[in-house]
C-alpha positions in Angstrom: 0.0 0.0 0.0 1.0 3.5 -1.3 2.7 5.5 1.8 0.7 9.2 1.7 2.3 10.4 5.1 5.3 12.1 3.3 6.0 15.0 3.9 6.3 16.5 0.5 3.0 15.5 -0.2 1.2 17.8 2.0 1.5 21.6 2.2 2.2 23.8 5.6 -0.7 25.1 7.0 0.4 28.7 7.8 2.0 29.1 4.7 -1.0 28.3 2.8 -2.8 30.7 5.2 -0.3 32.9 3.8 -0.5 32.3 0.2 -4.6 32.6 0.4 -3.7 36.2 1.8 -1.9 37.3 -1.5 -5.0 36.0 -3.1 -6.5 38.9 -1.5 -4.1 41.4 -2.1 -4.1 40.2 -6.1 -7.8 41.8 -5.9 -6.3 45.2 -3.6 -4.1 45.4 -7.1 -6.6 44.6 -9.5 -7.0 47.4 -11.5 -10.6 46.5 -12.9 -11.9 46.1 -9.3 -13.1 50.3 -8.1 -10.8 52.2 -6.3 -11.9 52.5 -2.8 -12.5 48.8 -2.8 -9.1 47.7 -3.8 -8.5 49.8 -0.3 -11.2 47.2 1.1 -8.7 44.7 0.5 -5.6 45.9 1.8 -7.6 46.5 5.3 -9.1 43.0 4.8 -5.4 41.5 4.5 -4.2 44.2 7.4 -7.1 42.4 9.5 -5.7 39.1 8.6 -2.6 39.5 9.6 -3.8 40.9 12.8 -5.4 37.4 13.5 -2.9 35.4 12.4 0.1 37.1 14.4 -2.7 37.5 17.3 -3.4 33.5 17.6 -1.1 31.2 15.2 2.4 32.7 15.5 1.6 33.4 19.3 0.9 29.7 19.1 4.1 28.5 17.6 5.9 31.0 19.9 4.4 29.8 23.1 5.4 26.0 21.5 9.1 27.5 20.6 9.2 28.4 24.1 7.9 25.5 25.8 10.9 23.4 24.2 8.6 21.7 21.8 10.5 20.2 18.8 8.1 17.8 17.3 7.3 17.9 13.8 3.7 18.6 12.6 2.0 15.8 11.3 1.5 17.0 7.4 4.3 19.1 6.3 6.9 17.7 8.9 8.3 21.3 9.9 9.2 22.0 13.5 7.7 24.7 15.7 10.8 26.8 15.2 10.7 26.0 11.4 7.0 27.1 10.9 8.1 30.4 12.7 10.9 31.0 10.2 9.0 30.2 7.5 6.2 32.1 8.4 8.6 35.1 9.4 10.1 35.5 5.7 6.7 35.0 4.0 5.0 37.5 6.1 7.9 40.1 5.2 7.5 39.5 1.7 4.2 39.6 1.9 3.1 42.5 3.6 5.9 44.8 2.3 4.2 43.8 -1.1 1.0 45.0 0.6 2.1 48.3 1.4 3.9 48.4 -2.3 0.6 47.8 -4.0 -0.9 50.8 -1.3 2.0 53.2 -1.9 2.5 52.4 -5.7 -0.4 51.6 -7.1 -3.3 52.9 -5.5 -2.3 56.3 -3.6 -1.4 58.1 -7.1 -4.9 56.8 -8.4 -6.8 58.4 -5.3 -4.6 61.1 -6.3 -5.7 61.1 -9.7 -9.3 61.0 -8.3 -8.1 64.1 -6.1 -8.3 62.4 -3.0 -5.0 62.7 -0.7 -3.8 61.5 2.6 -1.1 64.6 3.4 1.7 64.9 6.1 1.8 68.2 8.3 4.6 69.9 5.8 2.3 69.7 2.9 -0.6 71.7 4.5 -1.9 74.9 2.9 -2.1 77.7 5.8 -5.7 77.2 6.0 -5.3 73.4 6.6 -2.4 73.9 9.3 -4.8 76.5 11.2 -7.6 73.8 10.8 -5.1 71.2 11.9 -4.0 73.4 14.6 -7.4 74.2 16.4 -8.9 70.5 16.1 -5.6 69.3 18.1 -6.1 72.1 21.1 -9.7 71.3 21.1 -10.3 67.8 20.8 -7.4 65.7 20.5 -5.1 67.4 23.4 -6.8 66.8 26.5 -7.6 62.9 25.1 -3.7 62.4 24.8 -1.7 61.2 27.9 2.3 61.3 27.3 4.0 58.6 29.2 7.6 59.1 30.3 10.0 55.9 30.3 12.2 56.0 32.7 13.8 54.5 35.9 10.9 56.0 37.9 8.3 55.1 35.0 9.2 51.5 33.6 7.6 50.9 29.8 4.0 50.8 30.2 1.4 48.0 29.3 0.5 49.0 25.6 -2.8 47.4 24.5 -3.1 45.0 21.7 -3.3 46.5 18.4 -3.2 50.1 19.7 -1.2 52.6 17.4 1.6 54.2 19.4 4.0 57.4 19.0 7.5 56.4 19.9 9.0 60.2 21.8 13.3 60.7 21.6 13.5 63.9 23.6 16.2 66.0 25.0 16.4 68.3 28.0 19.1 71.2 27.0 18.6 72.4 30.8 20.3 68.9 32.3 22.9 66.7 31.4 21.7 63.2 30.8 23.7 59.9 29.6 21.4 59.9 26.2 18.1 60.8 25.4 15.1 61.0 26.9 11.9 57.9 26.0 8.3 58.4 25.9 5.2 57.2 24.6 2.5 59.0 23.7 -0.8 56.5 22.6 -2.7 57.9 19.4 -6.7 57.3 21.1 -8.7 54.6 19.3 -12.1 56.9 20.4 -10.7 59.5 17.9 -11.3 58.8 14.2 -8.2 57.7 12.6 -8.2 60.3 9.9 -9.0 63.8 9.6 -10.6 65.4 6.7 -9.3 68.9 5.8 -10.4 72.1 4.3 -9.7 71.0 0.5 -10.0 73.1 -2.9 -12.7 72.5 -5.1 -13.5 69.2 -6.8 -10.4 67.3 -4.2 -10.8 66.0 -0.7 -7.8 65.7 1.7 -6.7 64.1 4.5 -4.4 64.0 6.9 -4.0 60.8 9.9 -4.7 61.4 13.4 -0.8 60.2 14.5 0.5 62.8 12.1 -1.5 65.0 13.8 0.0 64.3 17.2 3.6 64.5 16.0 3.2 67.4 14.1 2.3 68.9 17.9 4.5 66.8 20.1 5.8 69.9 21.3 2.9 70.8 23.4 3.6 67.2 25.3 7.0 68.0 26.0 7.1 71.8 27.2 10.5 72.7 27.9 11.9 69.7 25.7 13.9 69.7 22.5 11.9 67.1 20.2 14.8 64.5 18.6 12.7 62.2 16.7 8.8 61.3 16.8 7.9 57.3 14.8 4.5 55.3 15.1 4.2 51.7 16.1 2.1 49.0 16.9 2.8 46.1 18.8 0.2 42.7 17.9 0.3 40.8 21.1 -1.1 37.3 22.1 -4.7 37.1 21.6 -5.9 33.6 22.4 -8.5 32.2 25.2 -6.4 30.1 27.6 -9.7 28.4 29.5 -9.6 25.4 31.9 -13.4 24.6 31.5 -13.2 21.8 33.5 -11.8 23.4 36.4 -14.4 26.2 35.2 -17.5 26.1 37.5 -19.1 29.5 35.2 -18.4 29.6 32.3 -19.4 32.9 31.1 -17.3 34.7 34.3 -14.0 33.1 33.0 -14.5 34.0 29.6 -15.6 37.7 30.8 -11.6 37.4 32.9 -9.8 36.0 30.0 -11.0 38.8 27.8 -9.3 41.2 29.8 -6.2 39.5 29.9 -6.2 39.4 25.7 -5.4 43.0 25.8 -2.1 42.3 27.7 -0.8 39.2 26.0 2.9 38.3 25.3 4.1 40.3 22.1 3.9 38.6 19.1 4.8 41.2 16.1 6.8 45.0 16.3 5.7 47.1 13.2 7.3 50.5 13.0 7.6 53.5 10.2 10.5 52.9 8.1 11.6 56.8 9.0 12.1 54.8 13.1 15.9 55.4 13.7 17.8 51.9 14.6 18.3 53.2 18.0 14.7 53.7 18.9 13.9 50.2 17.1 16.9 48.6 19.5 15.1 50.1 22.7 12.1 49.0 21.9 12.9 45.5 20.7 14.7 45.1 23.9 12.3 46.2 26.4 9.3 44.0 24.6 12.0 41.2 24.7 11.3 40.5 20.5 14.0 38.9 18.3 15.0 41.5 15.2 12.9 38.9 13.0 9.8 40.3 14.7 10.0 43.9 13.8 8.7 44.6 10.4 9.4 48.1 8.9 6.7 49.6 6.6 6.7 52.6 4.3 3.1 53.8 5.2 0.3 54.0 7.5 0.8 51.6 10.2 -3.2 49.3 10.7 -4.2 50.0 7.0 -7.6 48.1 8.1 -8.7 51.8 9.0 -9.5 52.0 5.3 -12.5 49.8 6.2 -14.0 53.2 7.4 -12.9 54.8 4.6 -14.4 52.9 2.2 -17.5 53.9 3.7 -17.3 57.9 2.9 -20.2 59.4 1.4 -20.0 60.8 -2.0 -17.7 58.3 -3.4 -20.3 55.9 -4.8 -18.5 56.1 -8.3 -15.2 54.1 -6.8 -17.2 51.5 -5.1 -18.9 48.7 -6.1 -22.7 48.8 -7.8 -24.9 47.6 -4.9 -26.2 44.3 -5.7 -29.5 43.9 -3.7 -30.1 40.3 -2.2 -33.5 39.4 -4.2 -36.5 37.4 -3.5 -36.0 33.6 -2.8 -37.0 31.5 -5.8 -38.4 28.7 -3.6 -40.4 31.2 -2.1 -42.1 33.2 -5.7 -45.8 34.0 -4.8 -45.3 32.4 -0.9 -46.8 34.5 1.6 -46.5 32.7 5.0 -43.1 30.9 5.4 -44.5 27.5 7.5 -47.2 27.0 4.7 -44.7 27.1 1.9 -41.9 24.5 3.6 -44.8 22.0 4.4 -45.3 21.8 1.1 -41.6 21.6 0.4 -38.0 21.7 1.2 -36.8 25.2 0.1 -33.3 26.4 -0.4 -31.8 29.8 0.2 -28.7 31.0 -1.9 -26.9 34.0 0.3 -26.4 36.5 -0.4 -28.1 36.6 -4.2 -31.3 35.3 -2.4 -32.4 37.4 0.3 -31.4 36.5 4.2 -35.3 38.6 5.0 -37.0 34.8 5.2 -34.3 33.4 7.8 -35.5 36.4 10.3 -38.9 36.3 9.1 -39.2 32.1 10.0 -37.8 33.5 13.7 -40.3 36.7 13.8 -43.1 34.9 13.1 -43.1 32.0 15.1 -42.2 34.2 18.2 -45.8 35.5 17.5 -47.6 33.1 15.8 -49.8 30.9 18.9 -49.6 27.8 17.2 -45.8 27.6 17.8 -45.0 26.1 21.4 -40.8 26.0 21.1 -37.9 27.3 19.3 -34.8 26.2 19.7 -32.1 27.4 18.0 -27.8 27.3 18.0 -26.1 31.0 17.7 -22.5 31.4 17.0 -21.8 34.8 15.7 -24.6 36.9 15.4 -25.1 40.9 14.9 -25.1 43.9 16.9 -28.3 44.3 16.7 -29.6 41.1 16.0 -33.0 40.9 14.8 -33.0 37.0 15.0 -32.3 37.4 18.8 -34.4 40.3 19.7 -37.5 37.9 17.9 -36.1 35.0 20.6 -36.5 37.5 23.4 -39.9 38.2 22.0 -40.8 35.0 21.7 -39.9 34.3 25.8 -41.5 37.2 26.2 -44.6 35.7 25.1 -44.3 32.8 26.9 -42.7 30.7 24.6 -40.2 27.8 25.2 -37.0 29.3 23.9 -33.7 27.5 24.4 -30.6 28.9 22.5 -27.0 27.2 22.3 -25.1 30.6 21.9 -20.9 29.7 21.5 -19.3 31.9 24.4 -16.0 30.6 22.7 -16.3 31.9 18.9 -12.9 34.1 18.8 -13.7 37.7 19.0 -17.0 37.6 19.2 -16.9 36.4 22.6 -17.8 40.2 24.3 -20.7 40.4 21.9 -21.9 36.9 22.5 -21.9 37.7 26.1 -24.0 40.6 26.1 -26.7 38.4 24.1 -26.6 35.7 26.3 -27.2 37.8 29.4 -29.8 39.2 27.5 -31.6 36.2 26.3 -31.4 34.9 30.2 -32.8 38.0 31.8 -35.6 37.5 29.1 -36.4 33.6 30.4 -34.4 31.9 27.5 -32.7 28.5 28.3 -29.3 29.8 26.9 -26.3 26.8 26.8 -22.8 28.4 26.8 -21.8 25.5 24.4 -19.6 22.1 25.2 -17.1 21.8 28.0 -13.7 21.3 25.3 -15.8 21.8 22.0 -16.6 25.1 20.3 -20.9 24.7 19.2 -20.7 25.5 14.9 -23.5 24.2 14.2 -26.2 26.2 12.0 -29.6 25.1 13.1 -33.0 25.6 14.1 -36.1 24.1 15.1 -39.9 25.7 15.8 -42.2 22.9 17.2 -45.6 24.0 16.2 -49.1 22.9 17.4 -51.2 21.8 14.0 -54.3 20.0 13.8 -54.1 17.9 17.3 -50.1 17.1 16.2 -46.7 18.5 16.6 -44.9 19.7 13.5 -41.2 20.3 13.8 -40.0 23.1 11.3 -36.6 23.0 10.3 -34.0 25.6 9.0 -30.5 24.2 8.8 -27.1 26.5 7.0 -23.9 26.6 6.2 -23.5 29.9 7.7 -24.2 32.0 11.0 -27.8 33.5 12.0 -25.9 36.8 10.9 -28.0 39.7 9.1 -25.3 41.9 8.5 -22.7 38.7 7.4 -25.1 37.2 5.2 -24.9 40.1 2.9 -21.6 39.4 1.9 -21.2 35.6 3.1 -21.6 32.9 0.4 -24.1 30.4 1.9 -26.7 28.1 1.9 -29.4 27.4 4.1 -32.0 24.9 3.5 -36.0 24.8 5.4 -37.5 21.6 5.5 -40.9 20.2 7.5 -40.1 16.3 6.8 -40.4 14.3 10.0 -36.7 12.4 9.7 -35.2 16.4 9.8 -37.3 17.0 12.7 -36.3 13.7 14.7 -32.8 14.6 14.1 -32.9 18.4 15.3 -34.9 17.3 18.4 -32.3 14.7 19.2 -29.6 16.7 18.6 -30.7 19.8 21.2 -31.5 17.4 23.7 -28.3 16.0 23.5 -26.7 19.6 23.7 -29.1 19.8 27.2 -28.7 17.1 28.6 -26.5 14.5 29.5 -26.8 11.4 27.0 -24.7 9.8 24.7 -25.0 10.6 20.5 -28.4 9.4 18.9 -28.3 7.4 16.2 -29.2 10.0 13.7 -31.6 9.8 10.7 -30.4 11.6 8.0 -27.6 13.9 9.3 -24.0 13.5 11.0 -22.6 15.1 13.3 -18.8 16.0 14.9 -17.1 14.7 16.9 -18.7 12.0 17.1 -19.4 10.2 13.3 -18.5 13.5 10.5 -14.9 12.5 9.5 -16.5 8.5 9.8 -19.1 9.8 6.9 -16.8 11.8 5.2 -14.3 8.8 4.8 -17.1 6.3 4.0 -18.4 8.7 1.5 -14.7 9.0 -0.6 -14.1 5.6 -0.3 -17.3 4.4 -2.0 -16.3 7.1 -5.1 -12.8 4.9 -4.8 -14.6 1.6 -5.1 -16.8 2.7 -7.3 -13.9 3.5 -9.7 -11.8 0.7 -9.3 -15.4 -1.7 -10.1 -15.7 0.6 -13.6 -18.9 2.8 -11.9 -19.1 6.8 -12.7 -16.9 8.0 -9.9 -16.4 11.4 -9.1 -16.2 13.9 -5.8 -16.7 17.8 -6.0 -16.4 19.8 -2.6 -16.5 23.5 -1.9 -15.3 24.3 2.1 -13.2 27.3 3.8 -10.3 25.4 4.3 -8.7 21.6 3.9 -6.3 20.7 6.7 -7.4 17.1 8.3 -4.8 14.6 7.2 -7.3 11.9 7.5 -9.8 12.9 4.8 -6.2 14.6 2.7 -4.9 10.7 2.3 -8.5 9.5 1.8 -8.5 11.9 -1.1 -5.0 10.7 -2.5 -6.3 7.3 -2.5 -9.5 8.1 -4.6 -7.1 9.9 -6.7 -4.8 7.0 -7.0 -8.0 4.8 -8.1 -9.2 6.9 -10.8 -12.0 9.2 -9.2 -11.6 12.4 -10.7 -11.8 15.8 -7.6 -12.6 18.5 -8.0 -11.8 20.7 -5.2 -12.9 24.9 -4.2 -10.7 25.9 -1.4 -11.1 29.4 -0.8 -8.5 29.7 1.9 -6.2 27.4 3.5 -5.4 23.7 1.7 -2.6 21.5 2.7 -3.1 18.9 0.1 -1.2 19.0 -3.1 -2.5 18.3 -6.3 -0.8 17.6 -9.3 1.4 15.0 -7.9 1.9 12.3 -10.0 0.9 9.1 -9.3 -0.7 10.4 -5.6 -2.9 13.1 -6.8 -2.9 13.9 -10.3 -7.0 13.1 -10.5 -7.2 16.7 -8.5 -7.9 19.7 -8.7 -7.6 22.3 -6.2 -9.0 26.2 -7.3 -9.9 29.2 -4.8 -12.1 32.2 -5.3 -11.5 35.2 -4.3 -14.0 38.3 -5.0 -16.2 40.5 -3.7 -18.3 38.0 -1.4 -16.4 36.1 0.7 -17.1 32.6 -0.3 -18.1 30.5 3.1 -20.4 27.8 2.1 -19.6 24.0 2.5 -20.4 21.4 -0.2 -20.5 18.2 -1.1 -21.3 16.3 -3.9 -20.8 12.4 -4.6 -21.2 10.8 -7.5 -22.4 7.6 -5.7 -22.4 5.4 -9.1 -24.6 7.8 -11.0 -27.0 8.8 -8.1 -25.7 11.6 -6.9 -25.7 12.8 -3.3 -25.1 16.1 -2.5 -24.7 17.2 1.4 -24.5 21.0 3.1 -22.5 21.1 6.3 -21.4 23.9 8.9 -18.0 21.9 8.9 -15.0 22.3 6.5 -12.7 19.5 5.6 -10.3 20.6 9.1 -9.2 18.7 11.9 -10.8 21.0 14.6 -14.0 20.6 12.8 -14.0 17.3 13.2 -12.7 17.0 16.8 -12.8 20.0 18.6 -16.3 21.3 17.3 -19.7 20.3 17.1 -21.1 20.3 13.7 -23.6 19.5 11.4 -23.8 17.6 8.0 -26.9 17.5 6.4 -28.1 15.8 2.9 -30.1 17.8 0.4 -32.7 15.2 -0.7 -35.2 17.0 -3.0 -34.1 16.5 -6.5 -34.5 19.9 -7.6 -32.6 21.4 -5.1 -29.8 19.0 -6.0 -30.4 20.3 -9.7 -29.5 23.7 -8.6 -26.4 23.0 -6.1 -25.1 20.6 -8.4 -25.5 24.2 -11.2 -23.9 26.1 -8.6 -20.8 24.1 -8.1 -20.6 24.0 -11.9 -20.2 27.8 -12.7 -17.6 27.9 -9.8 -15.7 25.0 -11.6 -15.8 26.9 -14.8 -15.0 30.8 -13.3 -12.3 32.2 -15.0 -12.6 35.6 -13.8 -11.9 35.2 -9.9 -10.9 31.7 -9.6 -6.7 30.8 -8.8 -5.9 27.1 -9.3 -3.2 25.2 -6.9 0.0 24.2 -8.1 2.2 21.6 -6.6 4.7 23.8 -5.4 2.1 24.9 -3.3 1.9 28.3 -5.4 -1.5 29.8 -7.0 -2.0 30.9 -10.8 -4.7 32.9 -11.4 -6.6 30.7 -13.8 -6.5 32.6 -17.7 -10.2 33.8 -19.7 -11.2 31.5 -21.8 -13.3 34.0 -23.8 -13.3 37.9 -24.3 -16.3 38.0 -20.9 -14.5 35.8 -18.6 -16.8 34.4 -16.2 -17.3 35.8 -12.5 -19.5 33.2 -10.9 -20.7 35.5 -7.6 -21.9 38.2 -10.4 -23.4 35.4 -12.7 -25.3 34.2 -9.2 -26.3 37.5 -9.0 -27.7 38.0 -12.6 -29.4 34.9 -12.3 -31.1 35.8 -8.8 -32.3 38.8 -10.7 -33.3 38.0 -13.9 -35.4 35.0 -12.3 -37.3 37.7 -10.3 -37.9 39.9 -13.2 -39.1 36.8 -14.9 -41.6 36.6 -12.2 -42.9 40.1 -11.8 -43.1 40.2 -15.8 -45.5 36.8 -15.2 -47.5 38.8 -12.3 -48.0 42.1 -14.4 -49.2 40.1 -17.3 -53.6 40.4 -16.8 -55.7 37.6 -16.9 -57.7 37.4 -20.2 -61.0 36.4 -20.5 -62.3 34.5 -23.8 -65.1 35.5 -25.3 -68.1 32.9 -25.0 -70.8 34.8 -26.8 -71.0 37.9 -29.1 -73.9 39.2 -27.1 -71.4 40.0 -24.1 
């Protein structure tokens, strides 16, 4: 039998990470993409970064630290190798970020008469402008903060922007110069907007601001050199939940402490002088590889504001309103219509309105005795869980799984869950060791002396404002195998019993990777016996080794995979004789693509299967998930269209190579093919197809010329 464990065959996950990241900054360069949106992807990659510096390199650190040498079970790399790795590819990359800011889209904003300006550049109505907003509302904000033996370096937030102060004191002789910082306030917008001739708008940041007036800190003190930086610290939850007796306290403790993690990443202004990078370096105790230099404005993901300035609609993109549902054309109540049938929702082509609306109306409607429903990232203002407190309000049984764990969202999530308890909800802060990811929701409704179970089940979060921009799928169904399934399944969340033997669905941790691997082998024996074989999977990521050799082997038999990775993927394709049968392709455009599909030949009757799980190890141990099959054989029609276009886009689509590099894949026509926008055409056209049906009048014949 074939070894798959080596090495070369599998790809590093934080490198991939990595390479999907350049992915996004291909679109921050694209020049057919509108301006101010290309700026939406450099803060989307800033952001990134943030996360990934925040929680994996922290993570290899802390394993650097604790002595740990043993290789990681794919790529074979040691702790201390991934960091290396990881510390090269990050330079590279994000000083290519800043390239693409500084060189390719500043002189267009330019062009458009936008500028960002430094304090020498201001006319003398700007600096006077400048000048009073400082003494009036950013001065008494600011608090300078003097280093010294009397002072020691203070505890600078995560991800807070900084002003690094070399002063001098002509009055008293010192060994060397003075150190202070001075914190540029988060609760100030990041960038001002001047006084600006006709037709431009300019700008000028809020730390430029400060330095241009550092003076006024200082009084009495010469001024030797003013730099930004930012320091990225250690951002993940550390929780003992079985030594936990609440839950929700320890969480509310550990978020505090996220703030004041170990330092993970230095960046600093490339004008910072080597002596004020040295001092710094040494009193955060960070190795030189850790400082990255950048020519520009340090935490670019401020642009994510910026994009957001009125009067710029011309350098975004069109809006694309979410349209009606197809499955739902001439439905007026939402329990009528999935009684008659299952009913699939495309987001965010198809609007998210009849997700809310299924929650809305069954907190008012007095047939419906429960809902029950999981939560992992939901809203500020959620309208799904203001209808749950509605619902307990009127006296409803409402019990809600809401994840206290999902990273940073846990403050949100907390305010909800004290919320939905105060209200009389039955909330469950998840699993003791497992983060809740599951998608679902269940209304028990009385009807005709019998209980019918409604069921909405997703790939995606009960998120109004994500599900605008989210790829996903989510799927209503009243048949009674759906409803055993969900009832079993929040009972076991409840209570204390071991895994049901489900109807239709799996589940992790318990049974998902078991299915998945049952379902690739049969493609594999299915090939080998001369049977139609074939597998074709969209997820977020591919990391579990497992399912990775499971693949290889199917490959190795003849089933032909087809694979749409958006993000991270440590298998590699192309390899001959291990997995030349597949084919890996992400896409990367204006909707971030997040649903999870699955489609099996299964000898020429296909199955197709929706899941809140990618194809990772911690969705498959560490998580509790959902896999669900899509049975009605139109609905299969259009997932099994969907996953088509998205094989054949040529417009936002880069394919995998086996050196673990991505080529964006080449038109095959003049009007290469976007598949989100050819979701969205279709969405619409199929809705103007069905008001053109409504406005057409009924005609009645003519029975008798005496009429």
């Amino acid at each position: 039998m074939k070894d798959f464990s080596i090495p070369d065959y599998y790809i590093n996950r934080e490198l991939s990470w990595i390479a999907f990241n350049e992915r996004v900054l291909a679109e921050a360069a694209n020049e057919n993409n509108p301006l101010f949106e290309r700026l939406k992807f450099i803060a989307i990659a800033s952001s990134n970064f943030d996360e990934f510096f925040m929680v994996r390199v922290a993570g290899l650190k802390d394993q650097v630290k604790a002595g740990l040498t043993k290789p990681d079970n794919k790529s074979g790399m040691t702790p201390l190798e991934q960091l290396r790795a990881v510390w090269e590819r990050t330079h590279e990359v994000m000083q290519t970020m800043f390239a693409i800011l500084r060189e390719q889209i500043t002189p267009e904003l330019r062009k458009a008469g936008i500028r960002f300006l430094k304090a020498k550049q201001l006319n003398e109505e700007q600096d006077d402008f400048v000048h009073s907003f400082f003494h009036h509302h950013l001065y008494p904000v600011l608090t300078p903060m003097a280093v010294d033996a009397s002072h020691p370096f203070p505890m600078l937030l995560n991800k807070s922007l900084n002003l690094a102060v070399l002063l001098e004191d002509d009055d008293i002789d010192s060994e060397g110069p003075l150190f202070a910082v001075v914190q540029v306030p988060s609760v100030v917008p990041r960038f001002l907007e001047l006084p600006s001739p006709e037709g431009e708008a300019h700008f000028i940041l809020l730390e430029d601001v400060i330095s241009e007036h550092m003076d006024s800190l200082f009084r009495g003190y010469n001024i030797l050199e003013t730099s930004p930086f930012r320091i990225t610290r250690n951002a993940d939850l550390t929780i003992d939940e079985d030594e936990t007796e609440d839950l929700l306290e320890a969480i509310e403790l550990e978020l505090k402490k996220r703030k004041m993690g170990e330092p993970s990443r230095l960046a600093v202004d490339t004008s910072m002088s080597d002596f004020l990078q040295e001092t710094l370096l040494d009193w955060l105790e960070l190795e030189k590889s850790e400082i990255y230099r950048f020519d520009g404005p340090l935490d670019p993901a401020f642009f994510f504001r910026f994009h957001g300035l009125e009067g710029y609609d011309h350098l975004r993109f069109e809006p694309l309103s979410p349209q009606q549902p197809l499955d739902l054309f001439g439905e007026g109540d939402v329990f009528a219509a999935i009684e008659k049938k299952d009913l699939l929702l495309h987001h965010p082509y198809e609007s998210f309105d009849p997700v809310i609306r299924f929650v809305q109306e069954a907190a008012e409607d007095p047939k419906v005795m429960a809902i029950k429903q999981t939560l992992y990232r939901v809203s500020g203002d959620s309208p799904i869980v203001n209808a749950l407190l509605k619902a307990a309000d009127n006296g409803k049984q409402v019990t809600v799984l809401l994840e206290l764990k999902a990273r940073f969202d846990e403050e949100n999530n907390i305010v909800w869950a004290k919320k939905l308890e105060n209200a009389g909800c039955h909330v469950i802060y998840g699993l003791a060791g497992l983060k809740t990811h599951s998608k679902i929701t269940l209304v028990v409704r009385a009807e005709d002396d019998r209980l019918r179970r409604y069921v909405h089940l997703s790939t995606g979060n009960y998120n109004d404002k994500t599900a605008g921009i989210y790829t996903d799928i989510g799927m209503f169904t009243a048949r009674e195998e759906f409803g055993d399934d969900a009832t079993h399944f929040f009972n076991h969340l409840s209570g204390y019993s071991n895994p049901p033997a489900w109807k239709v669905i799996s589940t992790a941790p318990t049974g998902l990777r078991e299915t998945f691997l049952s379902l690739i082998k049969r493609e594999m024996e299915n090939s080998l016996a001369g049977k139609p074989a074939f597998i074709v999977a969209k997820m977020n990521s591919l990391t579990d080794k497992e399912i990775i050799e499971a693949l290889y082997r199917a490959s190795c038999a003849g089933v032909k995979i087809d694979l749409i990775v958006r993000g991270i993927c440590c298998l590699r394709p192309g390899i001959s004789e291990v997995s030349e049968h597949i084919r890996v392709i992400s896409i990367v455009g204006r909707n971030l693509e997040h649903s999870r599909i699955f489609h099996f030949c299964n000898g020429g009757d296909p199955q197709i299967y929706l899941s809140s799980a990618d194809w990772m190890t911690r969705n498959m141990m560490a998580r509790v998930e959902i896999l669900f099959p899509v049975v009605q054989r139109d609905l299969r029609r259009r997932i099994t269209h969907l996953l088509a276009t998205m094989l054949q886009d040529d417009d936002k689509a880069h394919q995998l190579m086996p050196d673990g590099s991505y080529v964006r894949v080449q038109p095959k026509t003049t009007f290469p093919l976007n598949s989100q926008i050819s979701f969205w055409e279709e969405a619409f056209l199929q809705n103007q197809k069905r008001d053109l049906e409504l406005a057409i009048p009924h005609m009645k014949p003519i029975t008798s010329l005496l009429q």
